[in-house]
N, CA, C and O of each residue as an XYZ file, in Angstrom:
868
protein
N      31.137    -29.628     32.806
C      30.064    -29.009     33.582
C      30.363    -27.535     33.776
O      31.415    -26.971     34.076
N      28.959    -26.992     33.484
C      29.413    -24.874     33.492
C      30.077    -25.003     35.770
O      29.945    -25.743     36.745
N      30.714    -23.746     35.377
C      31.894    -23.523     36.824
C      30.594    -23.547     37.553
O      30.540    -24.458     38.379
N      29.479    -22.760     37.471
C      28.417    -22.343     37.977
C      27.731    -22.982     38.697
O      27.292    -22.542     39.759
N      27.471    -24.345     38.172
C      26.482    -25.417     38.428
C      28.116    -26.422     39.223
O      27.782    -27.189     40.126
N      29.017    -26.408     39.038
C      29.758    -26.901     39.769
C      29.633    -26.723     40.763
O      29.411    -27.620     41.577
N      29.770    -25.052     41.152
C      30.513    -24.841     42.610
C      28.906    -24.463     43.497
O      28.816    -23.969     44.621
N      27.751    -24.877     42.570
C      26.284    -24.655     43.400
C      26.283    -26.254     43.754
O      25.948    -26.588     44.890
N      26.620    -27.154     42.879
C      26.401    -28.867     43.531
C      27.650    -28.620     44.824
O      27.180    -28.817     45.945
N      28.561    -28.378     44.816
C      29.341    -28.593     45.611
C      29.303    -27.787     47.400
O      29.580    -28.267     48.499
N      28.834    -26.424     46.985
C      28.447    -25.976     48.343
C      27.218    -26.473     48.802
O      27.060    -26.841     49.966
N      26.056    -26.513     47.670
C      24.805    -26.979     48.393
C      25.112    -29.018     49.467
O      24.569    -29.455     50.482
N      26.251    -29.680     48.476
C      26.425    -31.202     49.327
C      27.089    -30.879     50.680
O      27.136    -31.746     51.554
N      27.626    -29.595     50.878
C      28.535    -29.540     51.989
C      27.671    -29.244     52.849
O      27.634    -29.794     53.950
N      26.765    -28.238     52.435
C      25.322    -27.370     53.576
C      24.549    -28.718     53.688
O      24.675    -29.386     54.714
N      24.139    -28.936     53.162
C      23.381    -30.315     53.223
C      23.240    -31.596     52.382
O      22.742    -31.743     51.265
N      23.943    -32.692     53.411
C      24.523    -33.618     52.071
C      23.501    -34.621     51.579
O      23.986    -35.722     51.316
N      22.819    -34.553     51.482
C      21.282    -34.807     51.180
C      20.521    -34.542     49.931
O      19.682    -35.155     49.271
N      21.296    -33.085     49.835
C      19.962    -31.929     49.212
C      20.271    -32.462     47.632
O      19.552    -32.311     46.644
N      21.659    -33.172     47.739
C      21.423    -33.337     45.985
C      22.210    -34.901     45.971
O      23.160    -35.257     46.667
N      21.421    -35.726     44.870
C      21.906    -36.873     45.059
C      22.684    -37.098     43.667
O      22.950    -38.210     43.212
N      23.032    -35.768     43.013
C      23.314    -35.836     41.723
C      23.321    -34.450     41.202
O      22.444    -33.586     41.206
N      24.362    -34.459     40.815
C      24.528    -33.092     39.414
C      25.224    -33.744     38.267
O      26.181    -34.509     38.154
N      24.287    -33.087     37.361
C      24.408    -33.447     36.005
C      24.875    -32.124     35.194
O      24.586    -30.967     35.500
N      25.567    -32.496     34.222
C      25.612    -31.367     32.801
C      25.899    -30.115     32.618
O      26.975    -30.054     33.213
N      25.648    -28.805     32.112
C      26.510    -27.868     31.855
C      25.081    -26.459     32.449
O      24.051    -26.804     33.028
N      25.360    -25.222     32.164
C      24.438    -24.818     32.517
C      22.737    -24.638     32.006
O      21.670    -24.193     32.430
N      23.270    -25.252     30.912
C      21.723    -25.401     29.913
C      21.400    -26.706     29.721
O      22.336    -27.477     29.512
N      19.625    -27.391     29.757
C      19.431    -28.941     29.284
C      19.612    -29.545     29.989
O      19.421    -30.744     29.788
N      20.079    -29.098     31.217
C      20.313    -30.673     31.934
C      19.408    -30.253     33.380
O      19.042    -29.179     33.856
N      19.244    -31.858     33.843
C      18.698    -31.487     35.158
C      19.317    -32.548     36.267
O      19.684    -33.696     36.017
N      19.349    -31.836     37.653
C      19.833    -33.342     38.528
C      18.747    -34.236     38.766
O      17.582    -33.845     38.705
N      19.095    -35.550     39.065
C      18.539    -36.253     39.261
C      17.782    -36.081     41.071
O      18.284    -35.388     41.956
N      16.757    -36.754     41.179
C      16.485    -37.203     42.171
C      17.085    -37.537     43.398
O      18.014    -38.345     43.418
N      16.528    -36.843     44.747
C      17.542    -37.684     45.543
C      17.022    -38.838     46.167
O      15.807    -38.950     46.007
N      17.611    -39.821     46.893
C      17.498    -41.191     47.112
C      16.015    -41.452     48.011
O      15.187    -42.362     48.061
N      16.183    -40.170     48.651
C      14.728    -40.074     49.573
C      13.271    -40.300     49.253
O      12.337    -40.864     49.823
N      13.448    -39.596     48.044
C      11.960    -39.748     46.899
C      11.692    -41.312     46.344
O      12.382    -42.227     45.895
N      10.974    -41.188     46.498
C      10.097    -42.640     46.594
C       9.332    -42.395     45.292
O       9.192    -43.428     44.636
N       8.682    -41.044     44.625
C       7.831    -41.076     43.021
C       8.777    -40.185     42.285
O       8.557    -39.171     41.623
N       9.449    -40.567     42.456
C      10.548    -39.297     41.254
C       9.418    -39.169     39.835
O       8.375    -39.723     39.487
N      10.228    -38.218     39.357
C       9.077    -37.711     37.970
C      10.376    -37.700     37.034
O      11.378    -37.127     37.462
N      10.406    -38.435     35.511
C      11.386    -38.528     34.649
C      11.283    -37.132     34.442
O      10.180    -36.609     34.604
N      12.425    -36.325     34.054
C      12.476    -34.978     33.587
C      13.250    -34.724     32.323
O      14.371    -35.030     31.918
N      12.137    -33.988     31.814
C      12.638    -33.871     30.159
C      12.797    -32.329     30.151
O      11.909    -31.483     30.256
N      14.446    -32.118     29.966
C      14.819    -30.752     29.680
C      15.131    -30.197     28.219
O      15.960    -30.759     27.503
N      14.307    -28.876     27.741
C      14.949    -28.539     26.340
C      16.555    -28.063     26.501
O      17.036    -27.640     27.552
N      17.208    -28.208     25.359
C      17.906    -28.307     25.540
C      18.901    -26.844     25.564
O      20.130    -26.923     25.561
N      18.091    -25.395     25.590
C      17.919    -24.508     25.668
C      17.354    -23.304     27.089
O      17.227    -22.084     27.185
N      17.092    -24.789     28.227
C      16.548    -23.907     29.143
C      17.677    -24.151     30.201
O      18.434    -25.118     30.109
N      17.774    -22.986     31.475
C      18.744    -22.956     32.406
C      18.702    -24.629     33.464
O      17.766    -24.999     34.173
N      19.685    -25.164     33.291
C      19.576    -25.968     34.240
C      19.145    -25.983     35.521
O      19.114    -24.947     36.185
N      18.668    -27.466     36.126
C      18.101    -27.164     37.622
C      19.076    -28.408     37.922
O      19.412    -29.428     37.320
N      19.461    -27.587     39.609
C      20.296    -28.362     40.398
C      20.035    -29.011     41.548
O      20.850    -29.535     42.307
N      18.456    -28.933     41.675
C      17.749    -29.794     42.673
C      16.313    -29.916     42.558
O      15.506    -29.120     42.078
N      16.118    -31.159     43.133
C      14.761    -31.247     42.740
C      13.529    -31.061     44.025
O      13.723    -30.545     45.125
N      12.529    -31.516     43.623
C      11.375    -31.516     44.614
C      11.825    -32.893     45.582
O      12.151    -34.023     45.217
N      11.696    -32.294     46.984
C      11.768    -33.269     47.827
C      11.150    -33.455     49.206
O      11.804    -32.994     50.142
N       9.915    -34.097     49.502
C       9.137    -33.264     50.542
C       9.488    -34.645     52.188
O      10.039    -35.746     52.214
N       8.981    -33.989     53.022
C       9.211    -34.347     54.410
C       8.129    -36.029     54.261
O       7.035    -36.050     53.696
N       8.634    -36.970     54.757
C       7.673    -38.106     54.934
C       7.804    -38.655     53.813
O       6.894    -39.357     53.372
N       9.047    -38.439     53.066
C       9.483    -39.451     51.937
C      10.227    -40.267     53.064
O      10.162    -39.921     54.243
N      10.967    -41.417     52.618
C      11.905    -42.680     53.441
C      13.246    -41.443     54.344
O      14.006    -41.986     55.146
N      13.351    -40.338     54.179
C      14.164    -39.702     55.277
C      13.421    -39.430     56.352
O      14.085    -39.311     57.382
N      11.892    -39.247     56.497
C      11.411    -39.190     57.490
C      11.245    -37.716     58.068
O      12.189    -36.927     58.085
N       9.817    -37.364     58.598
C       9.650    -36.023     58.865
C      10.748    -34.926     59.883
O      11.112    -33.759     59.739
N      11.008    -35.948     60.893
C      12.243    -35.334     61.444
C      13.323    -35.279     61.154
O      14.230    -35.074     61.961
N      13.486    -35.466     59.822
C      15.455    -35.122     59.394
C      15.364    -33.671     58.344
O      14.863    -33.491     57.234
N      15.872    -33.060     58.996
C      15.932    -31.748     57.982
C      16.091    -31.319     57.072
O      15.839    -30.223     56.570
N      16.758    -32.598     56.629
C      17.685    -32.374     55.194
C      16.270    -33.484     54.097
O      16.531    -33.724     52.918
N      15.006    -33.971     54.686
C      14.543    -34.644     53.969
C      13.632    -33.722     53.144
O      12.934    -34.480     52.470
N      13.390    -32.774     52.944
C      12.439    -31.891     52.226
C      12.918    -30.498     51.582
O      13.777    -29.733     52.022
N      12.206    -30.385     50.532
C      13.130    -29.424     49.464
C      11.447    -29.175     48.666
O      10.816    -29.975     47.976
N      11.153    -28.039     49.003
C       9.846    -28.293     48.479
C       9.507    -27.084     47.096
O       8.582    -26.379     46.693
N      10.826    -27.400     46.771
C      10.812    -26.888     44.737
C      11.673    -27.660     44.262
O      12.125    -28.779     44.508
N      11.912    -26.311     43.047
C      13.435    -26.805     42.474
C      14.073    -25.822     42.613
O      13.721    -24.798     43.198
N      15.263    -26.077     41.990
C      16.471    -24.686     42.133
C      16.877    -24.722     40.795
O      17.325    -25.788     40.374
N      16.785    -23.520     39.865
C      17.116    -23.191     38.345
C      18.401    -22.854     38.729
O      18.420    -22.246     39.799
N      19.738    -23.086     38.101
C      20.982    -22.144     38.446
C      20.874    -21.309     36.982
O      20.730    -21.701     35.824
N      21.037    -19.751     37.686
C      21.363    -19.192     36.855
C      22.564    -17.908     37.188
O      23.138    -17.895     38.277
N      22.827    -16.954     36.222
C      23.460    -16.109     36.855
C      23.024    -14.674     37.384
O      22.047    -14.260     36.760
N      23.492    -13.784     38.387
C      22.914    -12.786     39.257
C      22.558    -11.619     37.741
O      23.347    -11.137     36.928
N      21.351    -11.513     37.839
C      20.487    -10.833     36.973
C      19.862    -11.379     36.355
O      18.749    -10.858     36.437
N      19.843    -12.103     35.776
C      18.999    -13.071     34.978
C      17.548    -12.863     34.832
O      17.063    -12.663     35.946
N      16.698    -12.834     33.933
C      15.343    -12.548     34.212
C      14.615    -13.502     34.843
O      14.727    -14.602     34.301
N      13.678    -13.466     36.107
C      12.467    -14.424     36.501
C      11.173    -13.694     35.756
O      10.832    -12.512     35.733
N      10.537    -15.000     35.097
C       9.358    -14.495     34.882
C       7.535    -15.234     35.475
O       7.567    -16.051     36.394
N       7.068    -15.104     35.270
C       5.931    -15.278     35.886
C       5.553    -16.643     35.175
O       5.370    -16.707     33.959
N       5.447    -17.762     36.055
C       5.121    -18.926     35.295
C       3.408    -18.866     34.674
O       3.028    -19.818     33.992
N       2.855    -18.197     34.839
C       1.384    -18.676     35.274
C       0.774    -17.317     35.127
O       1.411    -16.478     35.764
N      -0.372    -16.785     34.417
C      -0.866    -15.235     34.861
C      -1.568    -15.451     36.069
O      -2.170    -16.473     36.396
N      -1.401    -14.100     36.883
C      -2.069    -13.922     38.552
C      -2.018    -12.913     38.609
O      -1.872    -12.019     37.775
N      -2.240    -12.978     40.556
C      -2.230    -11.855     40.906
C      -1.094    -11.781     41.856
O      -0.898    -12.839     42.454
N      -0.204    -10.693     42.181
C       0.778    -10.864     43.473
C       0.252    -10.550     45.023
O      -0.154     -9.481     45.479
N       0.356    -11.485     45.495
C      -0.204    -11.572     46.742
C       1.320    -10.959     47.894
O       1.058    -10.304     48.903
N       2.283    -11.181     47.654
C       3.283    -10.840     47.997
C       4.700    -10.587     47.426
O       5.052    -11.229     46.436
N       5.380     -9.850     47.893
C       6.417     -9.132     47.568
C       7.433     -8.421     48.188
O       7.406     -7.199     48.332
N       8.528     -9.311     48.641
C       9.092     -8.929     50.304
C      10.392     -9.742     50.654
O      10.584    -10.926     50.376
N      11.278     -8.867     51.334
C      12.182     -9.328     51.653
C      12.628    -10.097     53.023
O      12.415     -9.433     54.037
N      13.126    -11.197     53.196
C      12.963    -11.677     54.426
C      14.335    -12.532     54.801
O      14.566    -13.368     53.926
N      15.256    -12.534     55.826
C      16.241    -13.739     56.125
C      16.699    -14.224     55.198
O      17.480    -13.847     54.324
N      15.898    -15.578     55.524
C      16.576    -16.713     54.922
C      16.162    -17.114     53.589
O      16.963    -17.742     52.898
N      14.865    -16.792     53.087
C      15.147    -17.240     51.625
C      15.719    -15.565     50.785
O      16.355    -15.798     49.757
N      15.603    -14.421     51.023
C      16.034    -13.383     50.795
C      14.827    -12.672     49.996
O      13.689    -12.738     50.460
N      15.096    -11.971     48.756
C      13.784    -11.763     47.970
C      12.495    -12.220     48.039
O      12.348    -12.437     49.242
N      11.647    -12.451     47.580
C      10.619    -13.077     47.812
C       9.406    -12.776     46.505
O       9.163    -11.569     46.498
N       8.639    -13.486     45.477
C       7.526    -13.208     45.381
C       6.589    -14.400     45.162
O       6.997    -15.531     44.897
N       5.265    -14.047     45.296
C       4.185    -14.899     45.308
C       3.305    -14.680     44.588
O       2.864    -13.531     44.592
N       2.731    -15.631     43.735
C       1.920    -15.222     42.867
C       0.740    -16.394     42.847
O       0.745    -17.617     42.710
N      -0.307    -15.341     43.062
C      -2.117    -16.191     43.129
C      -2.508    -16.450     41.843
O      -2.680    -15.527     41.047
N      -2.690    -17.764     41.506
C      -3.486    -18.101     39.704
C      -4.731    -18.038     40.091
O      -5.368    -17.947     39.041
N      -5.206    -18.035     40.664
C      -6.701    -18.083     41.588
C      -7.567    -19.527     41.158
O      -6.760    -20.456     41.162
N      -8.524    -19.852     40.905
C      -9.038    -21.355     40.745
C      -9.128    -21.576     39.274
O      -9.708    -20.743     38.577
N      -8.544    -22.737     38.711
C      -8.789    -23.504     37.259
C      -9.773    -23.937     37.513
O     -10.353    -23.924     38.599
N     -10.268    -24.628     35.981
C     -11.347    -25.501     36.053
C     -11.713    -26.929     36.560
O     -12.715    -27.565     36.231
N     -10.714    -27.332     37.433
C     -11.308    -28.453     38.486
C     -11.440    -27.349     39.797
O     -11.516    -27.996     40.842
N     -11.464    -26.602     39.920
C     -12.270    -25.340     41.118
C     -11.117    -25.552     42.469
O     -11.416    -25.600     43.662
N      -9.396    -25.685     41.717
C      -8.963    -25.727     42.823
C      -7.927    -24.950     42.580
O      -7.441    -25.035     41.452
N      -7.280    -23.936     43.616
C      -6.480    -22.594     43.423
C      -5.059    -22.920     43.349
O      -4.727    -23.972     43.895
N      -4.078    -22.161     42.730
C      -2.599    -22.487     42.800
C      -1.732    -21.028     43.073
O      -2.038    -19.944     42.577
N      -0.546    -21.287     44.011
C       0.197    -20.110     43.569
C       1.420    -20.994     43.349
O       1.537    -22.214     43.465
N       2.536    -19.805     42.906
C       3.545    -19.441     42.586
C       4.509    -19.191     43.358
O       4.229    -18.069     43.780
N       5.700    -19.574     43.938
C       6.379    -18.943     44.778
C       7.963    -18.555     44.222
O       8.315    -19.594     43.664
N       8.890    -17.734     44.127
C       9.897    -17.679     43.662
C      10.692    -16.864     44.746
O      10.234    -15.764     45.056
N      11.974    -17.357     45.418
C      12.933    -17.110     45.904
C      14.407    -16.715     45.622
O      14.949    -17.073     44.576
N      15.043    -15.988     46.544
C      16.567    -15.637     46.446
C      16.861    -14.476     45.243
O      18.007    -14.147     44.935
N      15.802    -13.983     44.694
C      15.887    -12.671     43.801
C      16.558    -11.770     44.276
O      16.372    -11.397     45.434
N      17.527    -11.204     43.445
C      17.964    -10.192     43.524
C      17.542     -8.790     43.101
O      18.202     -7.756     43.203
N      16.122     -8.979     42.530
C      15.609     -7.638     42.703
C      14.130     -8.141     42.513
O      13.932     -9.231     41.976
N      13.123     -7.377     42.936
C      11.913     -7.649     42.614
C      11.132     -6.370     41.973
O      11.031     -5.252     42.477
N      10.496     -6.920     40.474
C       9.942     -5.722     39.509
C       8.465     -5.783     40.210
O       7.735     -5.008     39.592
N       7.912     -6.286     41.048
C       6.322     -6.351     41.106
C       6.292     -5.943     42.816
O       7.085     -5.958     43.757
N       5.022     -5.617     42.595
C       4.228     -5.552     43.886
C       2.822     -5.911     44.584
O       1.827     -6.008     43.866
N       2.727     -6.106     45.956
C       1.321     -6.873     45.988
C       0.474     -5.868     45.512
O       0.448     -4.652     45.704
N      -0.244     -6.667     44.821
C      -2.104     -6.169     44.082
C      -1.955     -6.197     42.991
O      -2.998     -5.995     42.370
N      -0.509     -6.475     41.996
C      -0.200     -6.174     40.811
C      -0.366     -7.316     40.104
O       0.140     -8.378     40.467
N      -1.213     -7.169     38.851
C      -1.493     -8.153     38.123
C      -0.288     -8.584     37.048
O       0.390     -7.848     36.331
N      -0.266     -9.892     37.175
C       0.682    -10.234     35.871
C       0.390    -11.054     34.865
O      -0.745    -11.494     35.048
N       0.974    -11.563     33.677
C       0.717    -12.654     32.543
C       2.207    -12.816     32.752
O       3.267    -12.346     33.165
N       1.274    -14.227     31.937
C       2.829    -15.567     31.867
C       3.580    -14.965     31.278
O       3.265    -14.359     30.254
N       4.894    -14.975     31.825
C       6.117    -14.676     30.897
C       6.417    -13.396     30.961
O       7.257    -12.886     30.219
N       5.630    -12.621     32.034
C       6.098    -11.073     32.349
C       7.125    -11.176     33.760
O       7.061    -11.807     34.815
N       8.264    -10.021     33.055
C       9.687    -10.225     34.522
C       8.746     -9.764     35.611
O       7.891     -8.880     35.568
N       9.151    -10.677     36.734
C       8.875    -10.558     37.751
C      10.202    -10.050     38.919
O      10.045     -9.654     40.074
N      11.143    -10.177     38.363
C      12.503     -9.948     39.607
C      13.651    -10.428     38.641
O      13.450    -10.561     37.434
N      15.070    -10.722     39.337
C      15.760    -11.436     38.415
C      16.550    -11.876     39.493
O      16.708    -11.481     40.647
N      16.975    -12.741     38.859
C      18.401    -14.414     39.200
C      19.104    -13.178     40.559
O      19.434    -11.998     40.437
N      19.117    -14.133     41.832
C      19.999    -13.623     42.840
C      20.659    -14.792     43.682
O      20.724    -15.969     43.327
N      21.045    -14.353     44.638
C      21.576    -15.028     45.622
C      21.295    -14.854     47.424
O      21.798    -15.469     48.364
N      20.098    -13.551     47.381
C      19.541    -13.569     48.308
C      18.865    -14.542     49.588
O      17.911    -15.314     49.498
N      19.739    -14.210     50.847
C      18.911    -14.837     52.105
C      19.861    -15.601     52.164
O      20.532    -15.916     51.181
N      20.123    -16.155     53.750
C      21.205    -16.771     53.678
C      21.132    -18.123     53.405
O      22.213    -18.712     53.375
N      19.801    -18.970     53.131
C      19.974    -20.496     52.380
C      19.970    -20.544     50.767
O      19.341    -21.383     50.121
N      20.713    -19.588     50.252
C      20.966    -19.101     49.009
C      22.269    -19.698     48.621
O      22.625    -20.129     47.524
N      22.991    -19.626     49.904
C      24.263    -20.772     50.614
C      25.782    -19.647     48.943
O      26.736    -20.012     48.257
N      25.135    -18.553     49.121
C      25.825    -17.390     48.213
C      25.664    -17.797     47.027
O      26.195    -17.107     46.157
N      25.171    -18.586     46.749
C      24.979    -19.488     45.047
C      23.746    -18.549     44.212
O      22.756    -18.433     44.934
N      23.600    -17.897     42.931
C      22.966    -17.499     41.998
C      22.077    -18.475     41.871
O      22.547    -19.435     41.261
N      20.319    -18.682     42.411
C      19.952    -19.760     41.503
C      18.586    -19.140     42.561
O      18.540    -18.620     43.676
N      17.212    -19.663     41.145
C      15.942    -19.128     41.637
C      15.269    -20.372     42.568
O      15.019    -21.347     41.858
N      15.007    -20.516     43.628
C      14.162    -21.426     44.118
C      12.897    -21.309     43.581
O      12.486    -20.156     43.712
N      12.015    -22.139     42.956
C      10.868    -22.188     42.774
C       9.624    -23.269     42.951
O       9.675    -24.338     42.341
N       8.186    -22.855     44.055
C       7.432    -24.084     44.756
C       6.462    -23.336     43.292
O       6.431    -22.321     42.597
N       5.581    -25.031     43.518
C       3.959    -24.479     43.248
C       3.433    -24.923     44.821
O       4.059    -25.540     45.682
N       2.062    -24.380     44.859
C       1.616    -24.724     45.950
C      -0.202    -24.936     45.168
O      -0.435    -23.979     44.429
N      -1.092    -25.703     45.215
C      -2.235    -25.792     45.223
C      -3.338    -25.816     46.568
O      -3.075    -25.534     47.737
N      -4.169    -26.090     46.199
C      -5.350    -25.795     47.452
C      -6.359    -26.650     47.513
O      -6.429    -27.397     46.536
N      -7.288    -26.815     48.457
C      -7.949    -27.755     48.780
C      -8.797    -27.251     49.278
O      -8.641    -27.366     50.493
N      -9.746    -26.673     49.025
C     -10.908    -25.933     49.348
C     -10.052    -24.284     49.487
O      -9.616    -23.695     48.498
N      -9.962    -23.820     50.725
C      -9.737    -22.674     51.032
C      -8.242    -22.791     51.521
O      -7.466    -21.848     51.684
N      -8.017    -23.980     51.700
C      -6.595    -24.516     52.883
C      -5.408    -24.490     51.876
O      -5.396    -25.361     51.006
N      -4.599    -23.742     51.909
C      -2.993    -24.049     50.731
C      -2.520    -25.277     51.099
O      -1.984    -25.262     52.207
N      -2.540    -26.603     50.406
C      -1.647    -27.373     51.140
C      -0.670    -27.444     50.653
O      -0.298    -26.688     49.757
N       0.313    -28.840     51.366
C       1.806    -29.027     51.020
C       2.248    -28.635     49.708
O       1.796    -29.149     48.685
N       3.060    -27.800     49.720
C       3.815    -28.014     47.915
C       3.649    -29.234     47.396
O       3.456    -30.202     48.131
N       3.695    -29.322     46.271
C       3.619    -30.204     45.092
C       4.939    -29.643     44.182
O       5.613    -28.613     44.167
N       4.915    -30.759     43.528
C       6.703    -31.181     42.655
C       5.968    -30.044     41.445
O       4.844    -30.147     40.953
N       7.133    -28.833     41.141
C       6.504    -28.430     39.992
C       6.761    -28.861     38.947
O       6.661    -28.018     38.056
N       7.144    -30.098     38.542
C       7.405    -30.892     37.377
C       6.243    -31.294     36.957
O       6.182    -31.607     35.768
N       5.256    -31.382     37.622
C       3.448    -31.930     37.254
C       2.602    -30.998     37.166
O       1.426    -31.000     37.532
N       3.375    -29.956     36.532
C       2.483    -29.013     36.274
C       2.636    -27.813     34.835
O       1.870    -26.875     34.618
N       3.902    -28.224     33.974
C       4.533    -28.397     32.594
C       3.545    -27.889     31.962
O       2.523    -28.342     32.477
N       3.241    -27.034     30.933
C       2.498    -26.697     29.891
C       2.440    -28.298     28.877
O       1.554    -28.821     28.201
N       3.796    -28.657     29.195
C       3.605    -29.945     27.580
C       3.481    -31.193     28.073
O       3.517    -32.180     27.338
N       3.296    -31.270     29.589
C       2.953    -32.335     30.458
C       3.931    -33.035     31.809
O       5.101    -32.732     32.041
N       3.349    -33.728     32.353
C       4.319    -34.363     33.659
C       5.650    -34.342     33.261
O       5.999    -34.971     32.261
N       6.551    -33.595     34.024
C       8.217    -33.919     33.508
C       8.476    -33.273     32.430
O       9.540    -33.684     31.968
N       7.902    -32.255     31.648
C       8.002    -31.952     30.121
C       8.247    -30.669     31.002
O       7.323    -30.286     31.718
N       9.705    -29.835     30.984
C       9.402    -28.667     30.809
C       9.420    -27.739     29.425
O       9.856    -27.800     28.275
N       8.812    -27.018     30.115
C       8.255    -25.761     28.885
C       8.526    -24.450     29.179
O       8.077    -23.662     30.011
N       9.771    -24.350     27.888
C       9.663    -23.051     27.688
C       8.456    -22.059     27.459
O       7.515    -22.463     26.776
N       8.425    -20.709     28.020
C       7.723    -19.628     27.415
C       7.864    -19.580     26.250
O       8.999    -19.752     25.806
N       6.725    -19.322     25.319
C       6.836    -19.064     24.185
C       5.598    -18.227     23.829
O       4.521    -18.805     23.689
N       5.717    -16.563     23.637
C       4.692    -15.378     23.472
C       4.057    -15.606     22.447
O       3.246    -14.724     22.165
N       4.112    -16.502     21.732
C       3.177    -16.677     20.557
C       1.933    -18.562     21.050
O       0.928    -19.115     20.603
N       2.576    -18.700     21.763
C       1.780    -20.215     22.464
C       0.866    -19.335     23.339
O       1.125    -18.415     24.116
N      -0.387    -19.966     22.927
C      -1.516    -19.882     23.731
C      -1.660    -21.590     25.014
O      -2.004    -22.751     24.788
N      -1.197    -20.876     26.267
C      -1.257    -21.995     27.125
C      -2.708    -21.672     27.825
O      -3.175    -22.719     28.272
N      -3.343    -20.834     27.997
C      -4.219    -20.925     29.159
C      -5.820    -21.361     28.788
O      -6.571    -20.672     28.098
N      -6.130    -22.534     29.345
C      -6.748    -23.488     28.513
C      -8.370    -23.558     29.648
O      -9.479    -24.031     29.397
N      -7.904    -22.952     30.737
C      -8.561    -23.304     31.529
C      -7.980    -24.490     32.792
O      -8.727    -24.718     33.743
N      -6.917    -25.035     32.718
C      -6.439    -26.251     33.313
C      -4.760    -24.975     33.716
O      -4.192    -24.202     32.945
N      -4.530    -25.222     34.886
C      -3.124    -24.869     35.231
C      -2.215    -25.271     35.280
O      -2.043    -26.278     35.967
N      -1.288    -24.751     34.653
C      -0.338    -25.437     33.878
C       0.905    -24.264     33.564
O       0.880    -23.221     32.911
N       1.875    -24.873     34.261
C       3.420    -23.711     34.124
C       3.896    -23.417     33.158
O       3.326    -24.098     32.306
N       5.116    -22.386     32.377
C       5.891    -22.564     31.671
C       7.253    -22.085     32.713
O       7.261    -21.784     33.907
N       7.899    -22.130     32.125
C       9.594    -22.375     33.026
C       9.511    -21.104     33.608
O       8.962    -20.210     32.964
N       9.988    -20.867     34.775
C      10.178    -19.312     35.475
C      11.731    -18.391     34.921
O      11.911    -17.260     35.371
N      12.653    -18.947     34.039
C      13.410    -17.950     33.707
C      13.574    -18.602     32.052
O      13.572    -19.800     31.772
N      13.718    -17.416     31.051
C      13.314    -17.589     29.854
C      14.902    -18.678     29.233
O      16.110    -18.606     29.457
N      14.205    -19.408     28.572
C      15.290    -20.306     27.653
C      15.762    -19.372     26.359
O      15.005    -18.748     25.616
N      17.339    -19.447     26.279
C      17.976    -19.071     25.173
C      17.178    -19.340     23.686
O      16.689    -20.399     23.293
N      17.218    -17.922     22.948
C      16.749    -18.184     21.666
C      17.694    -18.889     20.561
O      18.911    -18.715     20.508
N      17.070    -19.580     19.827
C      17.970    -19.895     18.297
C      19.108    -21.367     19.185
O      20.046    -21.958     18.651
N      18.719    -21.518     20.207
C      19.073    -22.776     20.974
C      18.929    -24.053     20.048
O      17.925    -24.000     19.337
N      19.749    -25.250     19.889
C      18.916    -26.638     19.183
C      18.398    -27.200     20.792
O      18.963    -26.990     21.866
N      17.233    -27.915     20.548
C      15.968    -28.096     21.364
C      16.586    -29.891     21.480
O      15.934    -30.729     22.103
């Protein structure tokens, strides 16, 4: 297992022994598993070329119950290392761009409504620098910030937190698992790729930090 993804499973079980019910594999291709709390886990299919993730989606009012703190995790966490490029899963607009506490960096990004007429953003955390600003338009796969350790539930570990969030008329509700939202389908992540035409009308991610080229898949 890369040192990296070691010593991020190991401080994140100590901060909260909850938050991961599993680390798997090296820093590329692999993903952790599920933790015990989740009740619909989503199988996850990693290329074998993209940065590993060391936690998954885990929301409040799974079997840990809304009052335990440690029951909700409402992304994932990519480990990567401090610089690393983040890029824009999704083209939008930036609605925000800001530094704050506890998640540290910050940006947000508006896809505005697909064709079932319902809106999504973007959220990406713990950057160590941010290239954008609010009002600034982006496309998929343009840097948005890069790999940090910002804010102190960053727990000093290199790694991008990343939610989707969708909408319901005008109302943002709860995050949603961004594993169901894959360019190549449920659990399929997807690399960026500048020559793939993803935007179909239907919203739909590609990975927020770019997968190694000339990688076997």
């Amino acid at each position: 297992m890369n040192r990296i993804l070691t010593i991020a499973c190991a401080v994140t079980s100590l901060v909260a022994p909850f938050a991961l019910s599993a680390c798997t594999g090296d820093g590329y291709g692999t993903s952790a598993i599920y933790s015990q709390l989740v009740e619909d886990e989503i199988r996850v299919v990693m290329p074998a070329n993209a940065p590993s993730i060391s936690q998954q989606f885990r929301v409040a009012g799974n079997r840990g119950g809304r009052g335990n703190p440690t029951s909700f995790h409402e992304g994932i966490d990519i480990i990567a290392r401090v610089g690393t490029p983040v890029i824009a899963a999704a083209p939008g607009r930036v609605v925000d761009s800001f530094m704050e506490p506890m998640y540290g960096n910050r940006v947000v990004i508006d896809h505005g409504a697909d064709a079932t007429g319902r809106r999504a953003r973007t959220v990406y955390m713990h950057l160590d620098s941010r290239r954008v600003q609010s009002g600034m338009q982006v496309s998929r796969g343009q840097e948005i910030g890069t790999m940090g350790r910002t804010g102190v539930l960053a727990a000093a570990i290199s790694h991008l937190h990343f939610e989707v969030h969708r909408t319901r008329g005008t109302r943002i509700v709860t995050a949603q698992d961004p594993h169901l939202f894959w360019a190549d389908g449920v659990g399929r992540v997807t690399c960026f790729d500048p020559e793939r035409a993803v935007d179909d009308g239907v919203f739909r991610t590609t990975y927020p930090v770019p997968c190694r080229e000339n990688a076997a898949r």
